[in-house]
ZAKOLZA-487614 format. One line per field, with one value per residue (C-alpha): x, y, z. Coordinates in Angstrom, 2 decimals. Layout:
c1 (X|...);
c2 (Y|...);
c3 (Z|...);
***
This chain:
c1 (256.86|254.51|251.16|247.96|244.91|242.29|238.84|237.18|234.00|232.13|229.69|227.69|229.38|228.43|230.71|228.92|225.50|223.44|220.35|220.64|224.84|227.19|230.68|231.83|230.54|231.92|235.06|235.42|234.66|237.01|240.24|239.51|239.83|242.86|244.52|243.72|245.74|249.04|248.84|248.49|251.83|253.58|252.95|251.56|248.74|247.06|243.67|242.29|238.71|237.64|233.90|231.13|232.69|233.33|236.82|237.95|240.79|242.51|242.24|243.40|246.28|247.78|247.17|249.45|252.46|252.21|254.63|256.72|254.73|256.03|252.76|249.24|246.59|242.76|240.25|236.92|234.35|233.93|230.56|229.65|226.43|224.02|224.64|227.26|230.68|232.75|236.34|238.92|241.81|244.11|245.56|248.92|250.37|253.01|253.83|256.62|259.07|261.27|261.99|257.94|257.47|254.05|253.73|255.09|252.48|249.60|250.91|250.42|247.37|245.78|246.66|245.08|241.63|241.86|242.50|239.56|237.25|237.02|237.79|241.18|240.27|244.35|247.01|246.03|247.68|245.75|245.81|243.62|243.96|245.01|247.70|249.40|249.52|250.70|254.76|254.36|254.40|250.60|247.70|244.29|242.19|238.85|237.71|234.66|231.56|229.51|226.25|227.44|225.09|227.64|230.40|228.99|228.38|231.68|232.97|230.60|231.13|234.79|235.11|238.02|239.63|239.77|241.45|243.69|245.11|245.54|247.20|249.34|250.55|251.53|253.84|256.42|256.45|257.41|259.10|257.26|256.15|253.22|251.24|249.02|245.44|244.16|247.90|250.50|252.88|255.06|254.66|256.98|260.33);
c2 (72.15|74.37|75.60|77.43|77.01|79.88|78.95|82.32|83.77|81.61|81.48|85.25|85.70|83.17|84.61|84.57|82.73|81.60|79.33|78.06|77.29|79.37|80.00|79.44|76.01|74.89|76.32|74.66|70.80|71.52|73.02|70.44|67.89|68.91|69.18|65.92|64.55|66.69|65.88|61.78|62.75|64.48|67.75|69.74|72.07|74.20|76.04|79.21|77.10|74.10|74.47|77.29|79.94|83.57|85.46|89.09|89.39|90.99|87.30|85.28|87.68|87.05|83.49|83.50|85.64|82.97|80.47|80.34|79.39|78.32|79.46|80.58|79.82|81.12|79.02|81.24|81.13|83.65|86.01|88.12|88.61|85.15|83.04|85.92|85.12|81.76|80.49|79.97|82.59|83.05|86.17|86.87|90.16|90.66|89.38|91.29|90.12|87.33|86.26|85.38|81.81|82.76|83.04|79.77|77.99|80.20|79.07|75.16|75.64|77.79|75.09|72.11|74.16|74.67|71.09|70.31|72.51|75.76|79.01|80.09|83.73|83.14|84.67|88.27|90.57|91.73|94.04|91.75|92.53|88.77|88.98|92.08|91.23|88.10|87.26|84.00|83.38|84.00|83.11|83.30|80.97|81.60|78.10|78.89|81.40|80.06|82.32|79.90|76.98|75.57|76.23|74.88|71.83|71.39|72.23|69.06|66.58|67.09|68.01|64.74|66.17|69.30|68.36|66.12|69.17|71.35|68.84|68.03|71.36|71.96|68.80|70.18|73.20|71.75|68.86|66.05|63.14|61.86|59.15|59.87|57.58|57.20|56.16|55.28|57.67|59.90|63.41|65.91|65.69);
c3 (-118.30|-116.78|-118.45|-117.41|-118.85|-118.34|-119.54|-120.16|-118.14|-116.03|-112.88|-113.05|-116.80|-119.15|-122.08|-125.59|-125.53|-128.68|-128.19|-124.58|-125.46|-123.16|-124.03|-120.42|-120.31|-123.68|-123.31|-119.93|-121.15|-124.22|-122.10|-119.30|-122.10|-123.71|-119.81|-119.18|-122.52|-121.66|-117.61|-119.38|-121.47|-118.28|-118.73|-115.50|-116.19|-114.12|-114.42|-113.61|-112.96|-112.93|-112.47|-113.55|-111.44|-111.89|-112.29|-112.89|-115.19|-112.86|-110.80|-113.78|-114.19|-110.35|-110.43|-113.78|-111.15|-108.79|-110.62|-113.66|-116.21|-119.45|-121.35|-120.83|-123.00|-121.95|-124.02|-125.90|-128.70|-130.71|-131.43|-133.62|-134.91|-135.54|-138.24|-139.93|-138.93|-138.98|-137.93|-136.22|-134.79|-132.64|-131.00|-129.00|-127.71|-129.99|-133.67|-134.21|-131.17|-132.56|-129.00|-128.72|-128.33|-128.50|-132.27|-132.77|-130.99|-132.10|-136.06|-134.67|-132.86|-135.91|-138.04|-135.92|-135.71|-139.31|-140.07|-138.10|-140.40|-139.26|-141.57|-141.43|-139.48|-138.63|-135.93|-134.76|-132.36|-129.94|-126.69|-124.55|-121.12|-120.29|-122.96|-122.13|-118.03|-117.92|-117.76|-119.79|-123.15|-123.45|-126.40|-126.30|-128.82|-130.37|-131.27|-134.00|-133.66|-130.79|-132.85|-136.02|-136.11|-138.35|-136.35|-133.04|-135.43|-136.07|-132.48|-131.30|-134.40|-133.98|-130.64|-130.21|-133.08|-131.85|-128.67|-130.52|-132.32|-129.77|-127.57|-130.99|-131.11|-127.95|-127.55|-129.42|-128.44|-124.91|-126.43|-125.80|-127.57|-128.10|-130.05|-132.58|-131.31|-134.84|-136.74|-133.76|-135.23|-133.24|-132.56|-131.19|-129.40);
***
């Protein structure tokens, strides 16, 4: 299995900021995080970046053609306006193509951010440039309201959590076990 990981914005485009936080920077540590976990249960991920540098979409987009990927997720925090909005969602190109195995995936991963605490804002479509260029199954996460003091909160108290459902969901989709760290049970396969 083959996966890329795009952390959004970085370097001169710090994404959504709120009180000195930058989305680029937190969506980095989290993605980086949840690669580490799958490359440690045989998985091979590749990223767009791996430190505070900037990318056009256009960029992210070619690096995707470059191999067969199996899926591409690009990491982000949501913003709205300060302290208004809340949640967790998830967006693919299409929900109504049965041969998607994007919508699959986006269900699990929903789920494991909403276990975690954060609203249920759920699985959107969405004509996002990174969705609608790429070849691979593609998804693009919005992991809480980075203007939600509440939400960032929730994204640092649980951050392990977090990563453990992500990385959770995405096993099985790629059939692969895994271990849970907190029960020993099995996952996936």
């Amino acid at each position: 299995m083959l996966i890329l990981f795009d952390y959004g914005h970085g370097g001169k485009d710090p994404g959504a900021t709120y009180k000195g936080r930058h989305e680029a920077n937190d969506v980095l540590r989290l993605g980086q995080a949840v690669a580490k976990r799958l490359r440690a249960a045989g998985l091979q991920i590749d990223e767009t970046r791996t430190t505070n540098t900037t990318l056009s979409l256009q960029q992210r987009v070619e690096m995707e053609k470059r191999k067969k990927y199996d899926f591409f997720i690009s990491f982000h925090r949501n913003a709205f306006r300060p302290e208004v909005a809340t949640g967790a969602e998830v967006f693919v190109f299409s929900l109504s193509n049965p041969q998607s195995k994007s919508k699959p995936l986006a269900d699990k991963i929903q789920n494991a951010l909403v276990s975690v605490g954060f609203r249920n804002r759920g699985v959107k479509e969405a004509q996002f440039y990174v969705l609608k260029n790429t070849r691979a199954p593609a998804l693009l996460l919005e992991i809480g309201f980075i203007d939600n003091s509440a939400d960032n909160q929730l994204f640092d108290a649980k951050f392990d959590a977090i990563v453990d459902g992500i990385v959770n969901a995405i096993l099985p989709a790629v059939n692969k076990v895994n271990t849970c760290p907190a029960c020993g049970q099995k996952i996936g396969g």
